[in-house]
Backbone as a chain_set.jsonl record, in Angstrom:
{"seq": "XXXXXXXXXXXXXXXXXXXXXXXXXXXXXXXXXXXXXXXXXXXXXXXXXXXXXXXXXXXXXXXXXXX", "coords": {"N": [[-14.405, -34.966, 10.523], [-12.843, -35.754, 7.32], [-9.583, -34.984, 6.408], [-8.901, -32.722, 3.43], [-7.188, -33.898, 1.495], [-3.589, -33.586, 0.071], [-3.093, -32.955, -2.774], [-5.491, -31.985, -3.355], [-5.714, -29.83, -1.82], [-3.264, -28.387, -3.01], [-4.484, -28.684, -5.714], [-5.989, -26.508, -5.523], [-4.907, -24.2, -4.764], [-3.665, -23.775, -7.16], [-5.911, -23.514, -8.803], [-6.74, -20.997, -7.705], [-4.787, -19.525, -7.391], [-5.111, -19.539, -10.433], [-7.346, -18.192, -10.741], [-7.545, -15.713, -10.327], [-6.816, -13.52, -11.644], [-8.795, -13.774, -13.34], [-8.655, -15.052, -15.775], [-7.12, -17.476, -17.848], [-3.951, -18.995, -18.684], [-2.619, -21.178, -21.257], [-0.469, -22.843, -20.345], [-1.134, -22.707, -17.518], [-3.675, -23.81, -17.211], [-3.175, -26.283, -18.007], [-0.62, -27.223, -15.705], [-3.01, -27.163, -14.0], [-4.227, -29.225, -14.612], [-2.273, -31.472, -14.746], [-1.822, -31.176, -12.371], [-4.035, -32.466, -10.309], [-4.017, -35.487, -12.137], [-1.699, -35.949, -11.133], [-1.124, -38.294, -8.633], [-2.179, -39.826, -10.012], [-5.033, -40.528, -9.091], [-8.073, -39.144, -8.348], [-9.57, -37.74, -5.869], [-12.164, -37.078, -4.413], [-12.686, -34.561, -3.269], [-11.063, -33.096, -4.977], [-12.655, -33.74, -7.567], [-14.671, -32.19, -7.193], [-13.546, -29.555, -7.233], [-12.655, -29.381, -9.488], [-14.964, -29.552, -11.044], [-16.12, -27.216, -10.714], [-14.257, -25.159, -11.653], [-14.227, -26.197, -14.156], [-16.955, -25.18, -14.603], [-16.807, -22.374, -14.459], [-15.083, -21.893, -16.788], [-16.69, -22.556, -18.839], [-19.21, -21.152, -18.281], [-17.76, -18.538, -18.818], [-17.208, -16.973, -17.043], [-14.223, -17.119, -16.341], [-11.799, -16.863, -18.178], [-9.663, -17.747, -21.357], [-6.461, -18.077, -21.955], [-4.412, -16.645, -24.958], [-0.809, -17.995, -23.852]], "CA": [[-14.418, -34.679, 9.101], [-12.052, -36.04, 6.557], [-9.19, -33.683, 5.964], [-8.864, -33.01, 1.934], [-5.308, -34.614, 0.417], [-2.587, -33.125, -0.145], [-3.18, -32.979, -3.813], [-6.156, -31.209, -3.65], [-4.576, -28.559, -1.219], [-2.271, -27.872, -4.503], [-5.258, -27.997, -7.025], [-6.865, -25.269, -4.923], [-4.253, -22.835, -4.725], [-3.389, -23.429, -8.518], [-6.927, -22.936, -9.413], [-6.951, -19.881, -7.092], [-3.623, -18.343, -8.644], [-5.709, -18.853, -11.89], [-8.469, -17.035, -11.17], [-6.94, -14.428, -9.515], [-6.601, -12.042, -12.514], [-10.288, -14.148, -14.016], [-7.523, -15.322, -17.312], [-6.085, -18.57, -17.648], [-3.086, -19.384, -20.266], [-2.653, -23.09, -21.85], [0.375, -22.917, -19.303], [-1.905, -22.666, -15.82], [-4.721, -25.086, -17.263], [-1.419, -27.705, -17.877], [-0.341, -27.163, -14.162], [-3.757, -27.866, -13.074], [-4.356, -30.569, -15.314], [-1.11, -32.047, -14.551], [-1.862, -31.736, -10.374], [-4.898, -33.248, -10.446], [-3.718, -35.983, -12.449], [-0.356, -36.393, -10.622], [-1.161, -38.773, -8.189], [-3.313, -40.734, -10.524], [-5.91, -40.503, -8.261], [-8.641, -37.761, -8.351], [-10.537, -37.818, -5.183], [-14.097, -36.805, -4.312], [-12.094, -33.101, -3.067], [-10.059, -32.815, -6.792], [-13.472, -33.75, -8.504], [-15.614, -30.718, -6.919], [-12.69, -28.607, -7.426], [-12.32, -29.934, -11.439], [-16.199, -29.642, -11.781], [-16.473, -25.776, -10.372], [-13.193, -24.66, -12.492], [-14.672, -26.341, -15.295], [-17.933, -24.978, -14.864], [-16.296, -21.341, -14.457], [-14.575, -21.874, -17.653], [-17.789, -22.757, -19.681], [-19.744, -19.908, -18.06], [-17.473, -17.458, -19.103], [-16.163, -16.084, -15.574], [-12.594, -17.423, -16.41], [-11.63, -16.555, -20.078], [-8.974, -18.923, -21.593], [-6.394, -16.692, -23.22], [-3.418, -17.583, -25.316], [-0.056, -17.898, -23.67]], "C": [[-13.036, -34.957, 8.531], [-10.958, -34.663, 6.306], [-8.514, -33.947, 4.358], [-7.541, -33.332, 2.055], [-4.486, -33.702, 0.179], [-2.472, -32.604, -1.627], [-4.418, -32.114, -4.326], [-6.073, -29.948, -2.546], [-3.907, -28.033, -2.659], [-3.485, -27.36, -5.045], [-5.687, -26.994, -6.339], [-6.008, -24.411, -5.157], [-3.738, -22.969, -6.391], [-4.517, -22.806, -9.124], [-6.957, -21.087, -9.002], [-6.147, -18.812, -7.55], [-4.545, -18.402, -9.823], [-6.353, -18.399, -11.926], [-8.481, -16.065, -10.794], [-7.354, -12.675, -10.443], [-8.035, -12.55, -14.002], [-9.464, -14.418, -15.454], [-7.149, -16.423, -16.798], [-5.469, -19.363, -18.95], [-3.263, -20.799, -20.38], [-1.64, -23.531, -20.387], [-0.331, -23.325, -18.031], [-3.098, -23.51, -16.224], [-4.078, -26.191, -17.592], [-1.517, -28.327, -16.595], [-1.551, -27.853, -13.886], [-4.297, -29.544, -13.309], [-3.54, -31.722, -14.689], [-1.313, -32.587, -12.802], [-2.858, -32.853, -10.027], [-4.777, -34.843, -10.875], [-2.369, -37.009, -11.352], [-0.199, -37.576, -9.568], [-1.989, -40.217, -8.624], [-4.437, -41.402, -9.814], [-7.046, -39.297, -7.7], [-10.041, -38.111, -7.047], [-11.811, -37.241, -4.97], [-13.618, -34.875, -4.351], [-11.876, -32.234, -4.35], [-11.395, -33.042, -7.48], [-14.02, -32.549, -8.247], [-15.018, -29.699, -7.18], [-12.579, -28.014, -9.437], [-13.783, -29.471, -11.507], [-16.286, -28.027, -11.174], [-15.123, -25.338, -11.304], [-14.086, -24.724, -13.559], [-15.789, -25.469, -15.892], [-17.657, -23.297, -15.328], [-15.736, -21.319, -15.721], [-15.579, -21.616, -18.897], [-18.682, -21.489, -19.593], [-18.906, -18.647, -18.54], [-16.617, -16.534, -17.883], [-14.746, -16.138, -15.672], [-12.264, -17.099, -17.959], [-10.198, -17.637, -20.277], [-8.39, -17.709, -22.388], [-4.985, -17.292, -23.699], [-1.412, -17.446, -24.012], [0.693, -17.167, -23.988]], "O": [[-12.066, -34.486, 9.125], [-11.385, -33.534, 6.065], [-7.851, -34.932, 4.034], [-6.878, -32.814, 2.954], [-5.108, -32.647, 0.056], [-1.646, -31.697, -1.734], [-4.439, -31.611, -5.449], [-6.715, -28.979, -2.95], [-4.432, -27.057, -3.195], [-3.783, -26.166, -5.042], [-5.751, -26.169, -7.25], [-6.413, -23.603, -5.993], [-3.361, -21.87, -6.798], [-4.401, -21.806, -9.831], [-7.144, -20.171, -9.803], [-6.453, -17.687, -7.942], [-4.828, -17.304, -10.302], [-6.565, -17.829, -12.996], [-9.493, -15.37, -10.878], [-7.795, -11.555, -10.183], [-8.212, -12.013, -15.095], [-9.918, -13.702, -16.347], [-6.859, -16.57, -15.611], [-6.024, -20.021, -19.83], [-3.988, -21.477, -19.651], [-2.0, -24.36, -19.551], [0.005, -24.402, -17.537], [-3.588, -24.017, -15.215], [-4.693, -27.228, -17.343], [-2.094, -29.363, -16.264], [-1.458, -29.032, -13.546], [-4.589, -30.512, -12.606], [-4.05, -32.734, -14.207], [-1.116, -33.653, -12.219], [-2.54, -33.943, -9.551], [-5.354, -35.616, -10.111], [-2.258, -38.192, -11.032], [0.965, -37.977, -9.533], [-2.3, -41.215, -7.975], [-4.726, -42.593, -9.919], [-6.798, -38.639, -6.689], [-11.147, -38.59, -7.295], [-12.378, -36.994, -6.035], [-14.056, -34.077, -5.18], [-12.316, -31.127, -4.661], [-11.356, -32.226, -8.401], [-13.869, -31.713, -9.137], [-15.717, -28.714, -7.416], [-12.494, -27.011, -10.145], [-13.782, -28.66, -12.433], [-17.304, -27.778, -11.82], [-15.865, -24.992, -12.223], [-14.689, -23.737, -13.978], [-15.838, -25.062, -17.052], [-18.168, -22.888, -16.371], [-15.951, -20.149, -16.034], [-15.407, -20.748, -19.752], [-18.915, -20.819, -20.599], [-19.586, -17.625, -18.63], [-15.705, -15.71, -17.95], [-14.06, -15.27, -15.132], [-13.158, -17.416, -18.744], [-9.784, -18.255, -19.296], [-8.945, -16.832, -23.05], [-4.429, -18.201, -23.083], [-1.271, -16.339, -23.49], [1.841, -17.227, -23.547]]}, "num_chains": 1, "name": "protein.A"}
């Protein structure tokens, strides 16, 4: 089995600090934005990661709150 990237190692534990306390400022959806991005390369790992955040966001489980 493939071992995930280095890049999605990061997005995980950023996502994971953000949902820690179920809140996430403009600041910590940046960061993850930004990791994801950073390699300009979003692998199959960073997509499932991006599409369960996201989905968490939309559902309501994560609240979006101001900085």
């Amino acid at each position: 089995m493939k071992k995930p990237s280095e890049s999605a190692s990061n997005l995980k534990e950023l996502i994971n600090d953000a949902i820690r306390d179920m809140e996430i400022t403009p600041e910590e959806y940046n960061k993850i934005m930004d990791c994801a991005h950073d390699d300009s390369h979003i692998d199959k790992e960073e997509k499932a990661l991006l599409s369960q955040f996201q989905q968490m966001l939309s559902n309501g489980t994560i609240k979006r709150v101001k900085g």
